[in-house]
C-alpha positions as CSV (number, residue, x, y, z in Angstrom):
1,X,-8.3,-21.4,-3.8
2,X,-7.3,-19.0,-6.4
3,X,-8.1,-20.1,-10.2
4,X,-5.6,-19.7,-12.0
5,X,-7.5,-17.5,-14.7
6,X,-6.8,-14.4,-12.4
7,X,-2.8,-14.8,-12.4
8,X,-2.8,-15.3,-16.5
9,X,-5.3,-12.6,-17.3
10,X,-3.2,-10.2,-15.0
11,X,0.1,-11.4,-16.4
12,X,-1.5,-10.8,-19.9
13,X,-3.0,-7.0,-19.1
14,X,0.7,-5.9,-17.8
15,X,2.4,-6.9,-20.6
16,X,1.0,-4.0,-22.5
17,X,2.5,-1.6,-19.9
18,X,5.7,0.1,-21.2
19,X,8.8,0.1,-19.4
20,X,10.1,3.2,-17.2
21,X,11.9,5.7,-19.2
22,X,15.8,4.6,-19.0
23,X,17.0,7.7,-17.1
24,X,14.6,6.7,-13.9
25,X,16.7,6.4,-10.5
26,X,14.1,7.5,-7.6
27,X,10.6,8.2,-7.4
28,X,9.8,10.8,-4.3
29,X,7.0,11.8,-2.1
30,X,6.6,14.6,0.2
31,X,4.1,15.0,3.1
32,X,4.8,16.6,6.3
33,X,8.5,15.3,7.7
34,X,8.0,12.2,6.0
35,X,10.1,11.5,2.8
36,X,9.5,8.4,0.2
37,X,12.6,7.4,-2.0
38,X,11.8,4.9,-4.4
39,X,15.3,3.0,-5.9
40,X,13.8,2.1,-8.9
41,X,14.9,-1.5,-10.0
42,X,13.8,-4.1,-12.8
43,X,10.5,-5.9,-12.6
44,X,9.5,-7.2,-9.2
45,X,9.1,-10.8,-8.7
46,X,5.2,-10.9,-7.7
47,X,4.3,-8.8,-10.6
48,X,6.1,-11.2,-12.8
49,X,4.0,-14.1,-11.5
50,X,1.2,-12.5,-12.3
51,X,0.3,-11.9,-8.3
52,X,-0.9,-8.6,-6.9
53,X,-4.2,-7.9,-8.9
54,X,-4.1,-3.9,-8.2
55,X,0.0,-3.3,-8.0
56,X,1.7,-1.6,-10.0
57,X,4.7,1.1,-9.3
58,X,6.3,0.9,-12.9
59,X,9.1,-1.3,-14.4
60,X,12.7,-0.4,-15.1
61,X,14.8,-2.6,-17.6
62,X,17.6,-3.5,-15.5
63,X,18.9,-2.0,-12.1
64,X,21.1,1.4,-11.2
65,X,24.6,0.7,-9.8
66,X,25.1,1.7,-6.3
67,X,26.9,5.0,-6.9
68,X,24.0,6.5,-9.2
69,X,21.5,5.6,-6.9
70,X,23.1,7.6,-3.9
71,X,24.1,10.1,-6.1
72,X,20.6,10.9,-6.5
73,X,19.6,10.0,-3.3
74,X,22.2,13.0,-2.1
75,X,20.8,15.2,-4.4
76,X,17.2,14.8,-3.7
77,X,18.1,15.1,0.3
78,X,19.8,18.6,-0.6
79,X,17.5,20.1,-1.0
80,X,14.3,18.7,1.2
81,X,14.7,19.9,4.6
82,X,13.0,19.4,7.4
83,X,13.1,15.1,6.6
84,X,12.1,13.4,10.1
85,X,11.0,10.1,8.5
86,X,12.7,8.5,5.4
87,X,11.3,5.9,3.5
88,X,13.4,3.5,1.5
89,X,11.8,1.3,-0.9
90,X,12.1,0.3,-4.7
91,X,9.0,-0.7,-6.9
92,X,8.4,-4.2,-5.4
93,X,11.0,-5.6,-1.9
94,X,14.0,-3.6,-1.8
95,X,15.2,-6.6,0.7
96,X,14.6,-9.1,-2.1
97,X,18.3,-9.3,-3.6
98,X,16.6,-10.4,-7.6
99,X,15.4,-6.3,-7.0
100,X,18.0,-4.3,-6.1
101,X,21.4,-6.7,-5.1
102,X,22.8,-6.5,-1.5
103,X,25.8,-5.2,-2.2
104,X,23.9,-2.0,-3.7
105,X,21.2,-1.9,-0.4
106,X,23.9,-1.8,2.0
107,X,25.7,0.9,0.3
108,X,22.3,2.7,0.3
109,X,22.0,2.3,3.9
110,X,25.1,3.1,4.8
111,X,24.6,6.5,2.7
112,X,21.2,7.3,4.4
113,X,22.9,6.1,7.8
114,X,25.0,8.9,7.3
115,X,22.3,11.7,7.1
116,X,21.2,13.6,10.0
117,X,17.3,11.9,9.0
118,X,16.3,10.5,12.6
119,X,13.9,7.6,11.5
120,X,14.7,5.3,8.6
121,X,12.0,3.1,7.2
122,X,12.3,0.0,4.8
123,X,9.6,-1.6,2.9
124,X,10.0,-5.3,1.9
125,X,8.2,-8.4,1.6
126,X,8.0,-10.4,4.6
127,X,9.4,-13.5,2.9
128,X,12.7,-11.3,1.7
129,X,13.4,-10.5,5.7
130,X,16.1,-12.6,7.8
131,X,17.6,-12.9,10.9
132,X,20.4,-11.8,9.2
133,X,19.5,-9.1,6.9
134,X,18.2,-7.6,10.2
135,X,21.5,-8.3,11.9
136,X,23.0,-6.8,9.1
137,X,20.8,-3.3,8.5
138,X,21.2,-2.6,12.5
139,X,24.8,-2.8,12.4
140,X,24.9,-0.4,9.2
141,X,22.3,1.7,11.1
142,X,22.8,1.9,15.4
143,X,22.0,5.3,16.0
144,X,19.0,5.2,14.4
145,X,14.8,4.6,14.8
146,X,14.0,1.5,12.3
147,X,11.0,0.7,11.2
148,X,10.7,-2.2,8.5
149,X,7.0,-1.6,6.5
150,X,5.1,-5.1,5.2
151,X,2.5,-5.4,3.0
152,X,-0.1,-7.4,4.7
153,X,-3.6,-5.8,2.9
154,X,-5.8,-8.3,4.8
155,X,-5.7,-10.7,7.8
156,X,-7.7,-13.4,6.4
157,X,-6.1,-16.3,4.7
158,X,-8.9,-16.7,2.1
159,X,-9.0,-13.5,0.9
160,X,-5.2,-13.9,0.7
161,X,-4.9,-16.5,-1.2
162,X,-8.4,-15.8,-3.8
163,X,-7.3,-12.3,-4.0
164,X,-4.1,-10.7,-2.9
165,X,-2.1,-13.6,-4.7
166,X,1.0,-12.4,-3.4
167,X,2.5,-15.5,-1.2
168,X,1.4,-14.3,2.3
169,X,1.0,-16.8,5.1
170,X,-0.8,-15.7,7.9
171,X,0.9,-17.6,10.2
172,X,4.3,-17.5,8.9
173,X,3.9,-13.3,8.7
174,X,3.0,-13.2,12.2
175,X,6.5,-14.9,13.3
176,X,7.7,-12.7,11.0
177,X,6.5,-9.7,13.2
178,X,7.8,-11.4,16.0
179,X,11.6,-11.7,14.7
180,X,11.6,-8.1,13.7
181,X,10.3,-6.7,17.0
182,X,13.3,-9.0,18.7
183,X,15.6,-6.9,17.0
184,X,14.4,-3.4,18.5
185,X,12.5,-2.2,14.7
186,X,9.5,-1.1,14.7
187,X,6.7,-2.8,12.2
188,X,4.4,-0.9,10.3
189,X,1.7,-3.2,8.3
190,X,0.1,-1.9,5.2
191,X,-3.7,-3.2,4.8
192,X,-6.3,-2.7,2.1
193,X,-9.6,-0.6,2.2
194,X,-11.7,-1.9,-0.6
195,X,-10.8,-5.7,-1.3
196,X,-13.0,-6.9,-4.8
197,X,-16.5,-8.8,-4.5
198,X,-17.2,-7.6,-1.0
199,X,-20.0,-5.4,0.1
200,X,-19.3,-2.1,2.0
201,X,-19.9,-3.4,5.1
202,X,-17.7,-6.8,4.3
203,X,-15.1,-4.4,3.0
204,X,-15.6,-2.3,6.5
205,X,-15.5,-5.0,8.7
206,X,-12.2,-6.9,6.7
207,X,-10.3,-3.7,7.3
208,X,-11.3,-3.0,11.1
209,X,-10.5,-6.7,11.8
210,X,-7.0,-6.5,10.1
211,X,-6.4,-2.9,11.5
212,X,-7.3,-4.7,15.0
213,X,-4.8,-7.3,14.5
214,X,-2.0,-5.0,13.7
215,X,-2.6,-3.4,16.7
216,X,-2.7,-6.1,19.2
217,X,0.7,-7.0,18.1
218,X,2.4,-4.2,18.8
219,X,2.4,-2.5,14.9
220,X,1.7,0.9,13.3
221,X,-1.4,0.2,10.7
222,X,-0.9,1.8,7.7
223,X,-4.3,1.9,5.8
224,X,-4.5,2.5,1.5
225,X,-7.7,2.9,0.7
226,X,-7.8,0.9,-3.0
227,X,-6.6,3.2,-6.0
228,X,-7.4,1.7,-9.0
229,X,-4.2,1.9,-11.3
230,X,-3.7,1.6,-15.2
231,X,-2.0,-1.9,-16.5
232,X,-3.8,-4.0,-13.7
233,X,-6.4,-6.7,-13.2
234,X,-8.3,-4.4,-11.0
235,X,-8.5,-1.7,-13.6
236,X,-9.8,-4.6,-15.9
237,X,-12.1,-5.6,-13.2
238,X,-13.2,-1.5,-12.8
239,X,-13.7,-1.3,-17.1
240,X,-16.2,-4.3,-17.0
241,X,-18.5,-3.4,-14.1
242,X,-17.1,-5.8,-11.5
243,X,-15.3,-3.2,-9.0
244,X,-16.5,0.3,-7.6
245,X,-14.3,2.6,-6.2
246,X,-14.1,2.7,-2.4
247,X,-15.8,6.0,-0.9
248,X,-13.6,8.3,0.9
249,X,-16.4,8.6,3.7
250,X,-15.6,4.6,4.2
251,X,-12.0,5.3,5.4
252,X,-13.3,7.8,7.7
253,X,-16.2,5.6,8.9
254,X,-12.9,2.8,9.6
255,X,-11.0,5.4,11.1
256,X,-13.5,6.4,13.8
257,X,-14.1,3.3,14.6
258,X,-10.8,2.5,15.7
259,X,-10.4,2.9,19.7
260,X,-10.0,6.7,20.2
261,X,-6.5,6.2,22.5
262,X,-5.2,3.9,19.1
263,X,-5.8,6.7,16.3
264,X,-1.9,8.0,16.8
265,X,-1.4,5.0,15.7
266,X,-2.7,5.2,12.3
267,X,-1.4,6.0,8.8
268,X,-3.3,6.4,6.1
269,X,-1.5,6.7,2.2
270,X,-3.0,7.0,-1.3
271,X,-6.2,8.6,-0.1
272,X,-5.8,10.6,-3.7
273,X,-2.6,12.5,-2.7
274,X,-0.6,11.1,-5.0
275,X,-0.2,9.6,-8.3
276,X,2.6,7.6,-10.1
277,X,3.7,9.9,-13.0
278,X,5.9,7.0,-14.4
279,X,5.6,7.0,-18.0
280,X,3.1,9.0,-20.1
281,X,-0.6,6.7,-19.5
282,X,-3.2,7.0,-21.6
283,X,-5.4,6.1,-18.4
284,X,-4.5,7.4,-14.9
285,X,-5.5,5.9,-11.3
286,X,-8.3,6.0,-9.7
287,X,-8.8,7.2,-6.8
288,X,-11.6,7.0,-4.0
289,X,-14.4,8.1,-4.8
290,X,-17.4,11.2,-3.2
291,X,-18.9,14.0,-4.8
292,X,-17.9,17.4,-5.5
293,X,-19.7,18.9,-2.5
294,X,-17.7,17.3,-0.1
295,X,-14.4,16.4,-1.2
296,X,-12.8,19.7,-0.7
297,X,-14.5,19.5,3.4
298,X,-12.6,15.3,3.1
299,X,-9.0,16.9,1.4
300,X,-9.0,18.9,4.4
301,X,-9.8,16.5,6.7
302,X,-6.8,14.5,5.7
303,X,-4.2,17.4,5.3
304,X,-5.5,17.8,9.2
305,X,-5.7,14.3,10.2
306,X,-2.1,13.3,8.6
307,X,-0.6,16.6,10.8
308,X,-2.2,16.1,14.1
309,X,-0.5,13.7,15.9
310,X,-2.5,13.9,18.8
311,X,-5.0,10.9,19.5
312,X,-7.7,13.2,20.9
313,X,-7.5,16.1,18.6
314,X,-7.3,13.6,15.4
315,X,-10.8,11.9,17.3
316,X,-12.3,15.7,17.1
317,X,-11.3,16.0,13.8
318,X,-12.9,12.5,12.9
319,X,-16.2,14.1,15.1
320,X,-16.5,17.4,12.8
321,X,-16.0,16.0,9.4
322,X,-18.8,13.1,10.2
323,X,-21.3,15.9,11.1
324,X,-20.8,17.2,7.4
325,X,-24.5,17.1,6.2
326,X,-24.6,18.9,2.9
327,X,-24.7,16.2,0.9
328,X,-26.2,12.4,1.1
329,X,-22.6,10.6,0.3
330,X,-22.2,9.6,4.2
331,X,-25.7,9.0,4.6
332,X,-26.2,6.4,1.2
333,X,-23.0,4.7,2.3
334,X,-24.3,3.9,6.1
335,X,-27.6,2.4,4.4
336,X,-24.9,0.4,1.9
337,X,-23.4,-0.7,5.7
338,X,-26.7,-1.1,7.3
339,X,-28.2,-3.8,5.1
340,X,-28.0,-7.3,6.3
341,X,-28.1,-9.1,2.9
342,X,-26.3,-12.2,2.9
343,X,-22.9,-12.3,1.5
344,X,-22.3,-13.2,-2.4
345,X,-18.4,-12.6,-2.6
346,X,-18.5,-16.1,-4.1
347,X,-20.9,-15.9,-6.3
348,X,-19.3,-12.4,-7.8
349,X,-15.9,-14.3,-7.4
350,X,-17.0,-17.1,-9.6
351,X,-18.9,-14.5,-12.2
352,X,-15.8,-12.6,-12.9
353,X,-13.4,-15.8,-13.7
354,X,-16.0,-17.3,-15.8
355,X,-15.7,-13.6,-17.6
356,X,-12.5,-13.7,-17.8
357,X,-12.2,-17.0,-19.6
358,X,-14.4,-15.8,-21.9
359,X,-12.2,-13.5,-22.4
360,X,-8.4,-14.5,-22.3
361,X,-8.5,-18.2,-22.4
362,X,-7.6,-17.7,-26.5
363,X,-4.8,-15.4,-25.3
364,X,-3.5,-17.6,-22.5
């Protein structure tokens, strides 16, 4: 199980992070038809705990009243056209009612029910989701395609619970699924490329397996490769030798190997697209990592990947950018793959804590 070192020491490093400036409502992205609209809110729950070691969207002091978040909402929607897919979200579970209260989601919801935007998604935390908060969001919402986005990051329990830190039962998660698909949504799953202490080919084969899961239950993988962001116990992890960036060629290794007919399917998000330009950092993210030869051949790769929605012609894509062969970046990571050494996520696992008592346990 987790020691207990990991949640201090991460409850420690965010305390240095400052707070959002006071006149933040939303935080947007663009890409395609798709539309993000973060409702930023106070601090959420897991990050308070000290779970989520590689989380972090930014901290408000206190939550917007209804009317200045849709006021801004309606403002932002003005003037992007074009919006097939919204997503609603805040920085944490926008379902989770210590975040952004009920009174002030519903009256969000209503207000996007009321644009012409086809498909509405909502990202939560599976624990903040009920029979009747679904009840509830379908009646606001009837005419329109739901989707309700989870965090997963990985399938396996272990990793979980060492890891992740975020309160995720595999099991429980899984009904979960089931209860939302009852009520017509669809589920996308968010899952991790690039969990700590694991080789490439552990980190490959976590990610397939998860990505695998997802599908056999009916549910739209979306796949982040890791970014490693200021103010977290990753970053801390990054600064002291103990985490490497994931390579961009490892995503699209991942995403070939997903069966060809499943790649509509797939979502991938944070592949160095995007920042958080919260609050003025000393430090910014980190993002996945090749050389300069072939990142500009991988950025277009993804702009054509996260157009094409075509399983096929994203496969042919997948085909032409894994023939790139004017640098050794995809060839040094399938020898990273290829090696058989035995696994020592343990004994990197247990080399890191003892680190960080070294170095917190006076602080904590």
């Amino acid at each position: 199980m987790v020691d207990s070192i990991l949640i201090k020491a991460n409850k420690y490093i965010k305390n240095s992070r400052p707070y959002l400036p006071e006149d933040t409502i939303c935080d947007t992205f663009r890409n395609n038809s798709f539309m993000e609209l973060a409702f930023m809110s106070k601090r959420c729950p897991n990050d308070a705990c000290g779970a989520c070691i590689m989380c972090d969207y930014g901290v408000l002091q206190g939550e917007k009243s209804a009317s200045v978040y849709i006021a801004e909402m309606n403002k932002i929607l003005d003037k992007e056209k074009g919006i097939e897919y919204l997503l609603i979200c805040t920085n944490g579970s926008i379902l989770n009612p210590n975040q952004i209260s009920e009174e002030t989601l519903y009256k969000i919801l209503k207000a996007a029910a009321n644009t012409d935007i086809p498909h509405i998604i909502i990202e939560a935390h599976y624990n903040d989701i009920s029979e009747q908060k679904l009840a509830n969001i379908k009646q606001i919402m009837p005419d329109k395609n739901l989707t309700l986005e989870l965090g997963l990051e990985t399938v396996s329990q272990y990793y979980q619970d060492t890891l992740i830190m975020k309160h995720i039962n595999i099991a429980n998660f899984d009904k979960t699924i089931s209860m939302i698909q009852n009520y017509k949504f669809n589920v996308d799953i968010n899952i991790l490329l690039g969990l700590p202490f694991l080789s490439a080919k552990e980190q490959f084969d976590e990610t397939l397996k998860t990505v695998e899961w997802t599908l056999e239950r009916g549910c739209n993988p979306v796949i982040f490769p890791v970014n490693i962001k200021p103010y977290t116990l990753l970053m801390h992890m990054y600064k002291n030798s103990f985490y490497t960036p994931v390579s961009h060629w490892l995503l699209i290794l991942l995403l070939d190997a997903v069966e060809a007919e499943q790649l509509s399917k797939i979502t991938i998000a944070y592949y160095g697209n995007r920042t958080e330009d919260y609050y003025d950092m000393a430090e910014q993210p980190i993002f996945p990592g090749c050389c300069e030869v072939c990142q500009a051949p991988i950025e277009i790769f993804y702009a054509e990947f996260c157009k094409e929605e075509n399983s096929i012609k994203r496969k042919n894509l997948l085909q032409n950018i894994l023939a790139f062969k004017q640098c050794d970046c995809l060839s040094d990571l399938k020898n990273q793959i290829n090696q058989t050494a035995k696994s020592n996520f343990h004994e990197r696992y247990a080399s890191y804590t003892r680190f960080l008592h070294k170095e917190f346990d006076a602080h904590i």
